[in-house]
C-alpha positions in Angstrom: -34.2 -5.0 -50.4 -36.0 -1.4 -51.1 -37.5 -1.7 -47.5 -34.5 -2.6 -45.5 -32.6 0.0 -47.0 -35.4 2.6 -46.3 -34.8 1.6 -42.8 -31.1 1.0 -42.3 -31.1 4.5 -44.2 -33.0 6.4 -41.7 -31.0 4.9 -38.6 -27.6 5.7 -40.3 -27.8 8.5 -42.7 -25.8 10.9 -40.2 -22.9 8.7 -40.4 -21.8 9.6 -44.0 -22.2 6.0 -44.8 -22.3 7.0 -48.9 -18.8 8.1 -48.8 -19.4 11.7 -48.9 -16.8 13.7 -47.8 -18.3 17.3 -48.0 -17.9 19.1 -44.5 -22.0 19.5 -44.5 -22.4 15.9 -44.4 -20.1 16.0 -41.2 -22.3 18.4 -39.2 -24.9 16.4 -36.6 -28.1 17.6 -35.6 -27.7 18.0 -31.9 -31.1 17.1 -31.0 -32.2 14.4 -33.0 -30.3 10.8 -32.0 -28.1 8.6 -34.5 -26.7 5.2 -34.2 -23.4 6.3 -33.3 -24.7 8.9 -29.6 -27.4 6.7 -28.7 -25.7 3.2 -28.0 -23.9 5.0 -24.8 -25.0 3.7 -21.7 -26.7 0.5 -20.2 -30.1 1.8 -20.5 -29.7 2.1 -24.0 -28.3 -1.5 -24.6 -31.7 -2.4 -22.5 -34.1 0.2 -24.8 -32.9 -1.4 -27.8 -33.6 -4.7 -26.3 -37.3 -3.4 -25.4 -37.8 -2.2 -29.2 -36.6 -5.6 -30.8 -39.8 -7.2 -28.4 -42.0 -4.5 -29.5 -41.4 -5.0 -33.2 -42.7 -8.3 -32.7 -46.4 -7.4 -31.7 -46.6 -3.3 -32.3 -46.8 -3.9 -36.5 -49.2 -4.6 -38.7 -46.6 -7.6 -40.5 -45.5 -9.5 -37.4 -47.8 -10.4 -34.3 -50.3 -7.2 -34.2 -52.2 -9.1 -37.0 -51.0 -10.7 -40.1 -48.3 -12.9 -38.8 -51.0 -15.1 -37.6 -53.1 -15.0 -40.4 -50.0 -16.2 -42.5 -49.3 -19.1 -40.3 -53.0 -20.1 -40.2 -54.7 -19.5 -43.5 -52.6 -21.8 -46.0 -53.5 -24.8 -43.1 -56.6 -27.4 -43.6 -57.8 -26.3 -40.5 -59.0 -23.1 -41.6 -60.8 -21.1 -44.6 -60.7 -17.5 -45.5 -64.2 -16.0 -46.4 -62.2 -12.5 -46.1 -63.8 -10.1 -48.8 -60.5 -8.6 -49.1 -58.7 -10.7 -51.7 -55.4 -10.2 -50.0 -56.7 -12.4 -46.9 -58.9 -14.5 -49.2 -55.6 -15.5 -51.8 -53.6 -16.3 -49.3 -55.3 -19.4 -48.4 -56.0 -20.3 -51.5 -52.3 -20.3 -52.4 -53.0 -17.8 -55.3 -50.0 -15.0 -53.5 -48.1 -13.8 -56.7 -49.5 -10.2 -56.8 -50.7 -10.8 -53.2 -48.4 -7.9 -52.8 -49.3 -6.5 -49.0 -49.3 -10.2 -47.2 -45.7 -10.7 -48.6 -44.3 -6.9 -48.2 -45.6 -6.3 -44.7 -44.1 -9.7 -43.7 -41.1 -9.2 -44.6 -40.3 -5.3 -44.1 -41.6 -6.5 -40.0 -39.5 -9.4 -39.3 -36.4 -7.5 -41.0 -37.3 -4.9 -39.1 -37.0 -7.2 -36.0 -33.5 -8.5 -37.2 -31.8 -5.1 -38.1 -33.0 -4.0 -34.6 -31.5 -7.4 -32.9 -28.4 -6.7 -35.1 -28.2 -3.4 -33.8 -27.8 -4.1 -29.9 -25.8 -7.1 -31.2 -23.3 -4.8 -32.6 -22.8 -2.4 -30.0 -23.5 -4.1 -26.4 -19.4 -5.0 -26.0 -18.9 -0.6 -26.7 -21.0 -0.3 -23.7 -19.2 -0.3 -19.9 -21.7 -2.5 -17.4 -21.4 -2.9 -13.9 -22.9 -6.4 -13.7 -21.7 -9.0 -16.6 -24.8 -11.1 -15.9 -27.3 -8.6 -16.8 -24.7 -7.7 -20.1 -25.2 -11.5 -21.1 -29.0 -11.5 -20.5 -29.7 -8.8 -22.4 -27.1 -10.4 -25.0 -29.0 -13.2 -25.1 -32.6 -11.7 -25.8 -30.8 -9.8 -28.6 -30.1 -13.4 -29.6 -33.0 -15.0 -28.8 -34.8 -12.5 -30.9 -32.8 -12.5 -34.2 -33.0 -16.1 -33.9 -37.0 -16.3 -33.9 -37.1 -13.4 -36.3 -35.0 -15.6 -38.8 -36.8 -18.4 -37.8 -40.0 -16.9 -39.1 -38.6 -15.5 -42.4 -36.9 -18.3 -43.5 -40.0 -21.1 -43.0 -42.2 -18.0 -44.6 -39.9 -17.0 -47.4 -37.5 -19.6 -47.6 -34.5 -17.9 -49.7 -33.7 -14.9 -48.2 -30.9 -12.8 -47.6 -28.9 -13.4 -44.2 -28.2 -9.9 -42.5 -25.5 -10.0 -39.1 -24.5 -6.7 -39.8 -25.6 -3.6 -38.8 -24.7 -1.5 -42.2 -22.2 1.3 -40.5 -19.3 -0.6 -42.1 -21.0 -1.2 -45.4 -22.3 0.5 -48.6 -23.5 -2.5 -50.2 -27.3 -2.2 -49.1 -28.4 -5.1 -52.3 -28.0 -8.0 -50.1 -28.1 -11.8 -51.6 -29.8 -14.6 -51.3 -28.2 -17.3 -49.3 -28.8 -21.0 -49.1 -31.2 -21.9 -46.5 -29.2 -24.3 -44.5 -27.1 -20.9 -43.8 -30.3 -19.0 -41.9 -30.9 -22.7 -40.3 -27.1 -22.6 -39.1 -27.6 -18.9 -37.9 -31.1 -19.4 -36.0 -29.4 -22.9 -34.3 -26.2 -21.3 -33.3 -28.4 -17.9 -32.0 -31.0 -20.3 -29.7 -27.9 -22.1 -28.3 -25.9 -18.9 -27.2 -29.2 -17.4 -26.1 -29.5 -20.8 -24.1 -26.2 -20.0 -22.5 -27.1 -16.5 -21.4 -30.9 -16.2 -20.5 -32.1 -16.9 -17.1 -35.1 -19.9 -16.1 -37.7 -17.1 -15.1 -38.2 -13.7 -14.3 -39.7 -11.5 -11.9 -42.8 -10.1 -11.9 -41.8 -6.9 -13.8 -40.0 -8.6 -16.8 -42.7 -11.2 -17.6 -42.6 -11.7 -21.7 -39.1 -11.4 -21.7 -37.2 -14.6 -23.4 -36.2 -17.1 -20.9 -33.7 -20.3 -21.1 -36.7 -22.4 -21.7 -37.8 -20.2 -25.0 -34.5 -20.9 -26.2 -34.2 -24.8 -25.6 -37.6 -24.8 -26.9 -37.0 -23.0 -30.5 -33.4 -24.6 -30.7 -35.3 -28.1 -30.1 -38.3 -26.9 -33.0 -35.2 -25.6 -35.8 -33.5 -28.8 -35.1 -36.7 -30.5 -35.7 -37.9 -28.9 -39.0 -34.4 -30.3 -40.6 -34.6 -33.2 -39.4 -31.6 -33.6 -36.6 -33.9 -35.9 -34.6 -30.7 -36.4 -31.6 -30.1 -32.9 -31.8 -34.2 -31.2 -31.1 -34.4 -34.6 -28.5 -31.5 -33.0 -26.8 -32.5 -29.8 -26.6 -36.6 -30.5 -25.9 -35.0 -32.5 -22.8 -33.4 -29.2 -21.5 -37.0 -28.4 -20.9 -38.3 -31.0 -19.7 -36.4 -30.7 -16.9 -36.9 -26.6 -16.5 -40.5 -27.1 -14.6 -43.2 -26.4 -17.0 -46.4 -28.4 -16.8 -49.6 -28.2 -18.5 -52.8 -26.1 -17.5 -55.6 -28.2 -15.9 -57.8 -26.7 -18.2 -57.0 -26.3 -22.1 -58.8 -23.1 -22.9 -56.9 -20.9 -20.4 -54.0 -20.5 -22.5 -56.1 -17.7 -24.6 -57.2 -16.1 -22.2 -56.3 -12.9 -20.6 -57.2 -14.3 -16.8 -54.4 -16.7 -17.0 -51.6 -15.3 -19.2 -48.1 -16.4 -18.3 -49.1 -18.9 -16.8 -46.7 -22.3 -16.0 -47.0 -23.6 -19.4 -46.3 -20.7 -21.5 -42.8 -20.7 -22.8 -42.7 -17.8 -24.8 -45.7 -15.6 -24.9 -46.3 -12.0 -26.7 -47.4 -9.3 -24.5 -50.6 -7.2 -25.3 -52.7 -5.3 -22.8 -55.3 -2.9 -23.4 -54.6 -0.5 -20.3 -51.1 0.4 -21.8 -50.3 2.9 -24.1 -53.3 5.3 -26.0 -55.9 4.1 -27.8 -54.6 4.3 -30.9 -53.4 1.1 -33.4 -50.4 0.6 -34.2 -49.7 -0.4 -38.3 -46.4 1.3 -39.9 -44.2 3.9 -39.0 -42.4 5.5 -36.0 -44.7 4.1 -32.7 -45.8 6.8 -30.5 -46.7 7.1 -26.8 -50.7 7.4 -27.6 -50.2 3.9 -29.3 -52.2 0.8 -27.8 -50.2 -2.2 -26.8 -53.1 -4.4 -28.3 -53.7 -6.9 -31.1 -56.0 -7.3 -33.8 -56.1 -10.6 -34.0 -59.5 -11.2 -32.5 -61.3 -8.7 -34.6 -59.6 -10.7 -37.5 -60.9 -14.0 -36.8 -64.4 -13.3 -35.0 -67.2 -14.6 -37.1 -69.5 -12.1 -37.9 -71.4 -10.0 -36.3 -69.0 -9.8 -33.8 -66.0 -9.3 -35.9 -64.8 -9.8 -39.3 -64.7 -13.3 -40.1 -61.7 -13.3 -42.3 -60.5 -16.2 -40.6 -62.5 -19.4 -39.8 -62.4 -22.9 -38.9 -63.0 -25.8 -41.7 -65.4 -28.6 -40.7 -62.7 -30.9 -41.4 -60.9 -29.6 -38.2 -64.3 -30.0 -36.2 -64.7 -33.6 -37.5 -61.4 -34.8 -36.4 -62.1 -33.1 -33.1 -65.4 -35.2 -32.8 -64.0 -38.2 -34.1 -63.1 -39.6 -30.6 -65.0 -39.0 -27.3 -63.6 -38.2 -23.9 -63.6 -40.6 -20.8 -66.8 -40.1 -20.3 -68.1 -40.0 -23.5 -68.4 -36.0 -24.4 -66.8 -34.1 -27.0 -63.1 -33.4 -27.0 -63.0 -30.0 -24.3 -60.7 -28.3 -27.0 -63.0 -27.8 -29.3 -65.3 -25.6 -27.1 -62.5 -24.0 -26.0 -61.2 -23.4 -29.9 -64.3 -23.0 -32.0 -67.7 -21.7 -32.1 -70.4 -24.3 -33.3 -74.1 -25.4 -32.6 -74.0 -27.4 -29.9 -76.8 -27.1 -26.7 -76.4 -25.0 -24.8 -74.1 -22.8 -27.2 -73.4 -18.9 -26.2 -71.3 -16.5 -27.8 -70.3 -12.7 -26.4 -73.4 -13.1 -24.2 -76.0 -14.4 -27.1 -77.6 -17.5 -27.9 -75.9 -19.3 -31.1 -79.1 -21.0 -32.0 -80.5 -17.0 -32.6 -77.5 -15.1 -33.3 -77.2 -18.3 -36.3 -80.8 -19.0 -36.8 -80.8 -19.0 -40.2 -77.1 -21.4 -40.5 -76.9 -23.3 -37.7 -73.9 -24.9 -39.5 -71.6 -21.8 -38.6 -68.7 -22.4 -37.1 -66.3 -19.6 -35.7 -63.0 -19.0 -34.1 -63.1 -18.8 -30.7 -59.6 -19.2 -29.5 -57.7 -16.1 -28.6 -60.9 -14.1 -28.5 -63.0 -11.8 -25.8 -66.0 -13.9 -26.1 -66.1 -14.8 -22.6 -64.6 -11.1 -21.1 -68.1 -9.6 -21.0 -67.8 -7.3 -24.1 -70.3 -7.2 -26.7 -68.0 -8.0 -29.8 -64.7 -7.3 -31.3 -65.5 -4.3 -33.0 -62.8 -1.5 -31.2 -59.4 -3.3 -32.3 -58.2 -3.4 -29.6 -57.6 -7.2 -28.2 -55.5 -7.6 -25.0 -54.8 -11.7 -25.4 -51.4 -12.2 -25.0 -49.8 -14.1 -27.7 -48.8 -17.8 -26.7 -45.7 -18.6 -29.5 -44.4 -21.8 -27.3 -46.5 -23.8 -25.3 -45.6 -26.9 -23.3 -47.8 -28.8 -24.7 -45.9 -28.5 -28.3 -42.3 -29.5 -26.6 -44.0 -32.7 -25.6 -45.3 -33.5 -28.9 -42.3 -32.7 -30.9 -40.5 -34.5 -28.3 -42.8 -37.3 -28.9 -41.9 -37.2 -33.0 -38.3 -37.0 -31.8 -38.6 -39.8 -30.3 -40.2 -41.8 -32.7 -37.9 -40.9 -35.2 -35.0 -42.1 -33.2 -37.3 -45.6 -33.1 -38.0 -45.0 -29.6 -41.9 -45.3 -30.1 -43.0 -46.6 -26.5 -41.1 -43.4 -25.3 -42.7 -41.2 -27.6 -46.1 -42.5 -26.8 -46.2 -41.5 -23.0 -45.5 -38.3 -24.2 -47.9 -37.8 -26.8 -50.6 -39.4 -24.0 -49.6 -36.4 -21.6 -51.0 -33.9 -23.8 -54.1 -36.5 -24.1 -54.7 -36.6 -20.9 -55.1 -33.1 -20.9 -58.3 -33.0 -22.5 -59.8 -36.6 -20.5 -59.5 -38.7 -23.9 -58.7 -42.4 -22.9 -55.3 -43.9 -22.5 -54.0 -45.3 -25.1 -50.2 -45.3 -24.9 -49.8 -49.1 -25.0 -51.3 -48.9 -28.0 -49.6 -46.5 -29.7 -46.5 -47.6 -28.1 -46.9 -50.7 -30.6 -47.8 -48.6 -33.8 -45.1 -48.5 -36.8 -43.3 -45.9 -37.1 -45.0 -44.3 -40.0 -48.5 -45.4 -37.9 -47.2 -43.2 -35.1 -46.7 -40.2 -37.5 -50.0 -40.6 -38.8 -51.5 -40.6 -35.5 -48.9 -37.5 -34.1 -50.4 -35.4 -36.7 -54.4 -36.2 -35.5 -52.9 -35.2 -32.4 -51.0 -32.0 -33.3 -54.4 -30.4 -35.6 -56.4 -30.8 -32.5 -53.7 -29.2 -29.8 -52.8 -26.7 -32.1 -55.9 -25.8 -34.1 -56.0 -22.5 -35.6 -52.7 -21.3 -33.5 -50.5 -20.9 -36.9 -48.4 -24.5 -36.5 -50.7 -26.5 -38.8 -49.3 -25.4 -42.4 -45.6 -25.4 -41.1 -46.1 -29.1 -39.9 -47.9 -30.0 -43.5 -44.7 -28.4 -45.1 -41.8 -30.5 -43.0 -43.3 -33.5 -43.4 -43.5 -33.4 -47.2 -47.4 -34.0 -47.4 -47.0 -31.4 -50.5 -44.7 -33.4 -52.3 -47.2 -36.6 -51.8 -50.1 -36.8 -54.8 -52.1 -39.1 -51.8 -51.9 -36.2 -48.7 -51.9 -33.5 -51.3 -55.4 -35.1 -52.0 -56.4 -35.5 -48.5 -55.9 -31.8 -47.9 -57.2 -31.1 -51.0 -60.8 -33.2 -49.2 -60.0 -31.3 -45.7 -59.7 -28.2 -47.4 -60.9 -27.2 -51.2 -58.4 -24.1 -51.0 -55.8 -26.5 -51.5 -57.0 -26.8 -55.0 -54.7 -23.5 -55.5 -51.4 -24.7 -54.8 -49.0 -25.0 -57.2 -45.7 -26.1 -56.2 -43.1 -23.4 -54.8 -46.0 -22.0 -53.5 -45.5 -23.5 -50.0 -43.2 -20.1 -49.6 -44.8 -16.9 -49.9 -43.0 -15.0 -53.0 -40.1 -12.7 -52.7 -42.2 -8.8 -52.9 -41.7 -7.6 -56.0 -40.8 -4.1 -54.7 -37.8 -6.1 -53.2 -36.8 -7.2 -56.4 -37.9 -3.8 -58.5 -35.3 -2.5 -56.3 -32.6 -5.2 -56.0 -31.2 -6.8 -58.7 -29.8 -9.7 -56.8 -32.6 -10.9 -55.6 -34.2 -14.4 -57.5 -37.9 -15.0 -56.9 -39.3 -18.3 -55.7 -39.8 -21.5 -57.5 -44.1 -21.1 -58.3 -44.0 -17.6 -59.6 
């Protein structure tokens, strides 16, 4: 892995880690900091904790912008009418020399892994005065490997497995491993992380992982393989931690109510910190915004770029039932932009922004329509980034549930998250469904929760939709992108440059 071992190089070159034993290779540069002076003193252990969070939303591959393009764009619920073919082919399925998508995402959640494995490796060297705070921070380190794992493996499927943090090895061209070893890892990090990470935090050390986060991702790996007792288990641990869902559905994208009670695990961006200038590759420095791209990304046009936008399959399942009183589902306000009366965007009129296509339809969700600003066009988005809402624990605990044959239980749950957004009651109903009838109707329910926040494609995968010729052909009628895929290509391929430069490496199945 050329990219990993341009990194691990960097952090470790001081320590003579090639076996060189000439005495020039034993003189240290005084002022510049290696692996082995730096990982002295509790404030260290807690840096390196800081960095591991801000690899996750300061980088171009992870949660700055194109990890949340990669969860969304291979979904039904959205199209890419990106000019730049590297946006464009990824929905389309069409990724084997969609070189930058692939590269980026996997040098930025390595990058989060070697930096987990690093405080991993050295917090027991380190003296503290309180063993609580030791096992917190222990725990986030854990917390954070495990998502970052969690990520590569569901985007990437065979992938190396990297504990280590290479002072101990020369043998930089690591192998594949079976998947059901990263699943094993990611399990047995959420549970320890479980173990050591507080309910909540104070005001200061909002963002940071919690014991809920944990419970939460341990219940979701447990649920994409299927351990239906296991995720029940573990989605009950946060049931009972206090979390309850927001009155109203659109303030979880907005940067008025951020952290609020039913965020879980939420990325932290904010345009007052830091410079003014964005973060991509590279060494981060102080002038560097703490701000996101993502709404730029997905803004239709003229207010941003409109790589990103909603199909009208997505806006038809969200009209396909009406509230209590007979309006439109409140989530599709809150998540897209469409011709409705009445309908504003950034301060404008749709009906004459879109005179001439009153058929438009837009992301919304995550965006600074409603913040007074006149588009998207600085960068520089302050939206925190929701990863783990409440609102999904109760409907995977709902599929739990149903998959244990406990359907009347699973249908109270999946009628909380109804309720919600005023549609009628109808957990007797579903509460008599079959089980495969309950599926089918958990997954209406999931698209419209969840719409265009990166879960849709994952959920499509796990349930095997792409090995079915009659769902592959639905999606292929929700969305005509789908007339790309070929199969293997539910993974994105190993980069090339990863194999150019490892010859251990095997790429995908579709490639």
């Amino acid at each position: 892995m050329k990219n990993i071992k341009y990194i691990v190089f960097l952090a470790t070159f001081s320590l003579g880690i090639f076996g060189c034993n000439e005495d020039w290779l034993e003189l240290s540069n005084p002022n510049q900091q290696t692996v082995t002076s730096f990982w002295q003193t509790e404030s260290d252990i807690q840096k390196g904790v800081n960095a591991i969070y801000q690899s996750l939303s300061y980088y171009d591959g992870t949660f700055f912008r194109f990890a949340p393009i990669a969860l969304d764009l291979r979904g039904d619920d959205t199209e890419s009418p990106s000019p730049w073919d590297v946006l464009a082919n990824t929905g389309q399925f069409k990724l084997a020399n969609n070189t930058i998508m692939q590269q980026w995402l996997w040098i930025a959640f390595y990058g989060v892994t070697f930096r987990s494995n690093q405080v991993l490796a050295h917090i027991d060297d380190v003296d503290f005065e309180d063993e609580s705070y030791k096992n917190r921070l222990r725990g986030e380190a854990q917390f954070l490997r495990g998502l970052s794992y969690f990520y590569l493996v569901t985007f990437f499927n065979n992938i190396p497995l990297i504990e280590g943090d290479f002072e101990t090895t020369d043998d930089y061209y690591q192998t594949q491993v079976d998947p059901s070893e990263v699943w094993a890892l990611i399990v047995s990090d959420f549970q320890e992380a479980a173990a050591n990470l507080p309910d909540s935090y104070g005001s200061a050390d909002l963002g940071r992982a919690t014991k809920g986060a944990a419970y939460a991702y341990l219940g979701k790996a447990h649920l994409f393989n299927q351990n239906w007792s296991e995720a029940s288990a573990a989605f009950t641990e946060v049931l009972n931690l206090g979390y309850s869902l927001m009155d109203n559905y659109e303030d979880n994208f907005t940067e008025a109510f951020e952290n609020n009670e039913e965020s879980i695990f939420e990325l932290q961006f904010d345009r007052n910190v830091g410079g003014v200038v964005l973060g991509w590759v590279g060494a981060p420095g102080a002038d560097w915004s703490l701000t996101t791209a993502r709404a730029i990304t997905y803004a239709p046009a003229p207010f941003g770029w409109n790589d990103v936008a909603p199909t009208r399959w997505i806006v038809d399942e969200f009209l396909a039932e009406k509230t209590i009183e007979g309006e439109d589902d409140p989530r599709l306000k809150a998540t897209i932009f469409y011709n409705y009366p009445g309908a504003t965007l950034y301060g404008q009129s749709f009906e004459e922004v879109y005179a001439t296509d009153l058929d438009k339809l837009g992301v919304k969700k995550y965006g600074n329509s409603e913040s007074g600003r006149a588009d998207e066009k600085d960068w520089r988005s302050g939206v925190n980034e929701r990863l783990m809402r409440y609102s999904d624990v109760l409907l995977m605990y709902a599929e739990a549930q149903n998959e244990l044959g406990n359907t009347s239980v699973a249908a109270e749950y999946m009628q909380m998250v109804r309720d919600r957004a005023n549609l009628p009651d109808r957990a007797a109903e579903f509460a008599g469904l079959s089980q495969e009838g309950f599926r089918e109707q958990l997954a209406h329910e999931r698209a419209l929760e969840f719409a265009l926040e990166g879960h849709r494609f994952d959920d499509i995968r796990r349930w095997g939709w792409l090995d079915n010729a009659t769902k592959l052909a639905e999606l292929k009628s929700h969305d005509s992108e789908f007339e790309g895929y070929v199969e293997g290509r539910e993974y994105f391929s190993i980069p090339q440059s990863e194999i150019d430069i490892n010859p251990d490496l095997i790429q995908n199945q579709g490639y």
